[in-house]
N, C-alpha and C positions, 0 to 999 in steps of 0.2 A: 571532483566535478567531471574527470574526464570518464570516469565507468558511466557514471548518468547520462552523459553523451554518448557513449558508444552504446546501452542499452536501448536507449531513445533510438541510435539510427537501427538498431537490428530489428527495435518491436515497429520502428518506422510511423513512430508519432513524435510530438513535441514534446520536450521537457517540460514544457508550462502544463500538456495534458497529461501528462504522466504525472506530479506536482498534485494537480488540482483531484487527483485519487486516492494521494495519501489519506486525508482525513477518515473519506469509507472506509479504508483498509483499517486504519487503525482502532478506529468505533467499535466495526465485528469484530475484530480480533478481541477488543477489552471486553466487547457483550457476551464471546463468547466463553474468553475462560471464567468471568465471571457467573456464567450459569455451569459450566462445569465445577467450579467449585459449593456452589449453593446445592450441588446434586450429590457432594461425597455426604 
């Protein structure tokens, strides 16, 4: 917990904002490799 706080105060947002963008990050990242693999 304490890296998430210390990334929180250097990006200089809240944990709870920072938190509530995992989900998009995670979405692309899976849409992405999975159109990278449909393209080998």
């Amino acid at each position: 917990m304490f890296a998430l706080a210390d990334a929180c105060r250097q990006l200089e947002i809240t944990p709870s904002t920072l938190l509530s963008q995992v989900d998009s990050v995670r979405y692309a990242t899976t849409l992405g490799t999975l159109l990278s693999l449909i393209h080998i």
